[in-house]
DRENPATOR-281946 format. One record per residue (C-alpha): residue number from 1; x, y, z. Coordinates in steps of 0.5 Angstrom, whole numbers, plus 500, padded with zeros to 3 digits. Example, Ala and Ser with C-alpha at 12.3 -4.5 7.8 and 13.67 -1.06 7.14 Angstrom:
% DRENPATOR-281946
+-----+-----+-----+-----+
: seq :   x :   y :   z :
+-----+-----+-----+-----+
:   1 : 525 : 491 : 516 :
:   2 : 527 : 498 : 514 :
+-----+-----+-----+-----+
***
This chain:
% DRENPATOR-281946
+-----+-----+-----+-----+
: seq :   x :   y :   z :
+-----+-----+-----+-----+
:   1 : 780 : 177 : 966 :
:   2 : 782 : 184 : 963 :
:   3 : 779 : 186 : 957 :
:   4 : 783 : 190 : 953 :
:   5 : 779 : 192 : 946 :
:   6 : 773 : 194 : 948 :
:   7 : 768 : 197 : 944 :
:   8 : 760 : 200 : 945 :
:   9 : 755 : 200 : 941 :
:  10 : 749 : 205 : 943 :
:  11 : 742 : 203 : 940 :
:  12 : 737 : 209 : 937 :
:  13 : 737 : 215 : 941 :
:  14 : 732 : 219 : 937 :
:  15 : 733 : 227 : 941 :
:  16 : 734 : 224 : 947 :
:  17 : 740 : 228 : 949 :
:  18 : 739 : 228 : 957 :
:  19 : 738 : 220 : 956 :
:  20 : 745 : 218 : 952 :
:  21 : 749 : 223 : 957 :
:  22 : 747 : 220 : 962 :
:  23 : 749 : 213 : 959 :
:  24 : 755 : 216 : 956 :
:  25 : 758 : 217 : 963 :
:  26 : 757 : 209 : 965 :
:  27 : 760 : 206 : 958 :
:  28 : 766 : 210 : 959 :
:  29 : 767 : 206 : 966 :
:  30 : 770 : 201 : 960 :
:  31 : 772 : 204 : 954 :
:  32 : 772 : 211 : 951 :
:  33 : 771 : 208 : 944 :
:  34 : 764 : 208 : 942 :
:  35 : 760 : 207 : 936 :
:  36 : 752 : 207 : 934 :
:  37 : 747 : 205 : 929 :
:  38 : 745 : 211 : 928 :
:  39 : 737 : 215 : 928 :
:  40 : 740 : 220 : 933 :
:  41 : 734 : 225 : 931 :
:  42 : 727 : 226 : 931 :
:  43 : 721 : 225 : 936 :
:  44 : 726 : 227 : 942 :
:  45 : 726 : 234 : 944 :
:  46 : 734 : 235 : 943 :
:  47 : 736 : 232 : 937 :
:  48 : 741 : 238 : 935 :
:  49 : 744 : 236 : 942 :
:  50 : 744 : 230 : 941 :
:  51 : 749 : 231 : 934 :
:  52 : 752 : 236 : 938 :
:  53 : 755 : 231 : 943 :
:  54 : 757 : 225 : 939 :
:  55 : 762 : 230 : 935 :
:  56 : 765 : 233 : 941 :
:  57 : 765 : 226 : 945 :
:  58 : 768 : 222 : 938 :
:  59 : 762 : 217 : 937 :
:  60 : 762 : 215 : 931 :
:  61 : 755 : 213 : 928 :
:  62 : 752 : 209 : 922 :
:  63 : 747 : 213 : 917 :
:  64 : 740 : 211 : 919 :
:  65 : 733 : 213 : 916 :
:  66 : 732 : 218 : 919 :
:  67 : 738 : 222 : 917 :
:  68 : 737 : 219 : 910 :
:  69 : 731 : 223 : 911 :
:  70 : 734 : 229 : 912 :
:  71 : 740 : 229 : 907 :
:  72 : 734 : 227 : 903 :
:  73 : 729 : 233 : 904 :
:  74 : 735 : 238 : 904 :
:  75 : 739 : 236 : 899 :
:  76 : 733 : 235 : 894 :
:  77 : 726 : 239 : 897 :
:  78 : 720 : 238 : 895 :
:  79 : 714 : 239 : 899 :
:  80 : 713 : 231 : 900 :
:  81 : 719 : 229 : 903 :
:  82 : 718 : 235 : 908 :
:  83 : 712 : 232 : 910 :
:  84 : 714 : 225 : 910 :
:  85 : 720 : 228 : 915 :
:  86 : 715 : 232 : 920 :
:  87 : 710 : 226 : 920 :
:  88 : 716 : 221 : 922 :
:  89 : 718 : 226 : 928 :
:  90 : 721 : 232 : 924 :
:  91 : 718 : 237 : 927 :
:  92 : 722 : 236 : 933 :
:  93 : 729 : 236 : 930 :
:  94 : 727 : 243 : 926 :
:  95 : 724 : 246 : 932 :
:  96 : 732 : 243 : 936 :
:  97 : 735 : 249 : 931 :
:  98 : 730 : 253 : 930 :
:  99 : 723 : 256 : 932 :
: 100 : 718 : 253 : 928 :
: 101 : 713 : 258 : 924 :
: 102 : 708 : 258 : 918 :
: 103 : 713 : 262 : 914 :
: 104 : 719 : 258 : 916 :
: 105 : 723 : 255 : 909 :
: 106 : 727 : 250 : 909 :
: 107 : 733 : 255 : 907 :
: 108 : 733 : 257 : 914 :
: 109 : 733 : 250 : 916 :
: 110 : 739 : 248 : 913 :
: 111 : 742 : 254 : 914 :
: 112 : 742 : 252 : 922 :
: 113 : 745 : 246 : 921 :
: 114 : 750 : 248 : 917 :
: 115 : 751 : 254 : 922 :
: 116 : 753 : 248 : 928 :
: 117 : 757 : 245 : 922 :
: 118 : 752 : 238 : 923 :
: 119 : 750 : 238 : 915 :
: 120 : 757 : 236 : 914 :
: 121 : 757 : 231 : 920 :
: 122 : 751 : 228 : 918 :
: 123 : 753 : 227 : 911 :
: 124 : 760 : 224 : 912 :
: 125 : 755 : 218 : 916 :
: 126 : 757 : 212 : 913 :
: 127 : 752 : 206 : 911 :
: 128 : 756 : 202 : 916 :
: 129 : 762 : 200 : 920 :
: 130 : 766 : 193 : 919 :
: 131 : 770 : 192 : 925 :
: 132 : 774 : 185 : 927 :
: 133 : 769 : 181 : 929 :
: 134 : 762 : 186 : 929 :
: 135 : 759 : 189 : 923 :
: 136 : 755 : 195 : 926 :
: 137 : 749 : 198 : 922 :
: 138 : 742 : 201 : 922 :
: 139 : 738 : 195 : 920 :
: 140 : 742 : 190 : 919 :
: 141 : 747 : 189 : 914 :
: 142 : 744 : 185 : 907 :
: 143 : 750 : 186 : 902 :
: 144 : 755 : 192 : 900 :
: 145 : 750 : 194 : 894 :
: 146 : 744 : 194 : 897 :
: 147 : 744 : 201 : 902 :
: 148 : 736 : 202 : 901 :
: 149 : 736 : 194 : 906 :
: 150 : 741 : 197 : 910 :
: 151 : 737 : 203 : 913 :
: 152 : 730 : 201 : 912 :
: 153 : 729 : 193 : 912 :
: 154 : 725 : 190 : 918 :
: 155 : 728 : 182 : 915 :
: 156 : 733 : 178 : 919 :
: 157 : 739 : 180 : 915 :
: 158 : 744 : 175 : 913 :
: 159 : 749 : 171 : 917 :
: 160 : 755 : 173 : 917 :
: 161 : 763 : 171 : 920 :
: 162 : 762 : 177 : 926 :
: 163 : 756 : 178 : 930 :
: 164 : 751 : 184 : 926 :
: 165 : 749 : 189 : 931 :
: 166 : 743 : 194 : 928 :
: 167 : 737 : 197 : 931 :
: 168 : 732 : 201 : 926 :
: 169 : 727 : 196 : 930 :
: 170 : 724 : 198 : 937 :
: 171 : 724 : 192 : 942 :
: 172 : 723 : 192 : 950 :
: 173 : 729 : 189 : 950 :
: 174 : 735 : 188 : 946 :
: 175 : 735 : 182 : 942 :
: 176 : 740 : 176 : 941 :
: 177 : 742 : 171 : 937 :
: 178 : 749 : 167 : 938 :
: 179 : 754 : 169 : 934 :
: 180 : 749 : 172 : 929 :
: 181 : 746 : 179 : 930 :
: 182 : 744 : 184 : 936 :
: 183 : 738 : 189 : 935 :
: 184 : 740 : 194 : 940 :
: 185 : 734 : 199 : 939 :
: 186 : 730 : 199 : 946 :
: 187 : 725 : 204 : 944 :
: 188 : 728 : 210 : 948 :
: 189 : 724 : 215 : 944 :
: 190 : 717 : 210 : 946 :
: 191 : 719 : 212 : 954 :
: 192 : 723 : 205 : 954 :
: 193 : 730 : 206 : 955 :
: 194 : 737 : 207 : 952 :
: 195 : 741 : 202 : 951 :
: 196 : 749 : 200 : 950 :
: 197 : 753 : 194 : 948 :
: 198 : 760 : 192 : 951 :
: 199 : 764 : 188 : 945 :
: 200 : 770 : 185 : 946 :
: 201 : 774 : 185 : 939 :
: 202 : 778 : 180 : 940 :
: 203 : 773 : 175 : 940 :
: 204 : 766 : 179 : 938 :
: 205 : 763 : 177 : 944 :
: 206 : 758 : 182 : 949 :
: 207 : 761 : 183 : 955 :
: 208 : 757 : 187 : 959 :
: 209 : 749 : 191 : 956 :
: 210 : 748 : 198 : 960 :
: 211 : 741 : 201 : 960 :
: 212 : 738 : 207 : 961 :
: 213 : 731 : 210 : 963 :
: 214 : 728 : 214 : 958 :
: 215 : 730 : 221 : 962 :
: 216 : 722 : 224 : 961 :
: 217 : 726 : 232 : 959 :
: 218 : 728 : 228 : 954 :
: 219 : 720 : 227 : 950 :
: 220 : 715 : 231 : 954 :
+-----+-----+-----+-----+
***
């Protein structure tokens, strides 16, 4: 049987930029239209190549809580929220920009990443992605209003008319259940693997699941 609206759906990347080239080159065998649930940064060493590769190859991701992180501490700072990014793998996203010093300010953070044009991405980012038959999000979607559950719940979301496809919770293996929801986060950044979903659009159905070894350049 021909499949002809494929689309993929990549789990959490985390900086694991060597991991997601290589998993892009075996999702393109079926379709060059791709999306992710977002939380492409932090805790892996290559976050800004990471951002860099999905501009460059048009996937389209939603915002996840570590990007809400970084908007946050860099269009509002204050000392709390920096620590709150650097305690949540912060520091290896700066450090993908910039090398760290004591006396490094947030001006040069946000400096560096308006310099590779990737403020303006990460600010585009949307909370969600609504398709045919999917609803793409970070951590499942609960309502338009509520955004807050949308990049930070760890409940089952609701059921809804497609199938929801989120990550935001780390799994040895991808999680589903019929006609309801996928969780795609396989614990890349935790030396797992990066995994991808094959969707037919024309029925919502998985078609396929592509998985990737965490590549060790990428966390060591």
């Amino acid at each position: 049987m021909e499949f002809k609206n494929l689309v993929a759906v990549i789990g959490d990347i985390h900086g694991c930029y060597y991991t997601l080239s290589a998993l892009y080159e075996k999702i393109i065998n079926y379709t060059s239209e791709i999306y992710s649930v977002g939380d492409l940064i932090d805790r892996g060493n290559y976050s800004k190549d990471v951002i860099e590769f999905c501009i460059e190859f048009n996937i389209k991701p939603v915002l996840g809580n570590h990007e809400f992180m970084l908007l946050d501490v860099l269009e509002k700072p204050n000392q709390s929220k920096l620590d709150l990014h650097f305690r949540n793998g912060g520091m290896k996203t700066a450090n993908s920009y910039f090398k760290l010093t004591d006396e490094s300010k947030l001006e040069e953070y946000r400096e560096a990443l308006n310099n590779a044009n990737h403020f303006k991405f990460l600010k585009s980012l949307p909370y969600f992605i609504e398709l045919e038959t999917v609803m793409i999000s970070h951590a499942g979607f609960h309502s338009y209003y509520d955004t807050e559950k949308i990049i930070w719940s760890r409940d089952k979301p609701p059921k809804l008319n497609k199938l929801q496809i989120f990550g935001h919770t780390p799994l040895k293996s991808p999680l589903h259940k019929k006609n309801y929801f996928l969780n795609i986060d396989t614990g890349a950044v935790y030396n797992q693997k990066l995994t991808a979903v094959i969707i037919d659009l024309d029925t919502g159905k998985i078609i396929d699941f592509i998985s990737i070894e965490t590549k060790f350049i990428d966390i060591t």
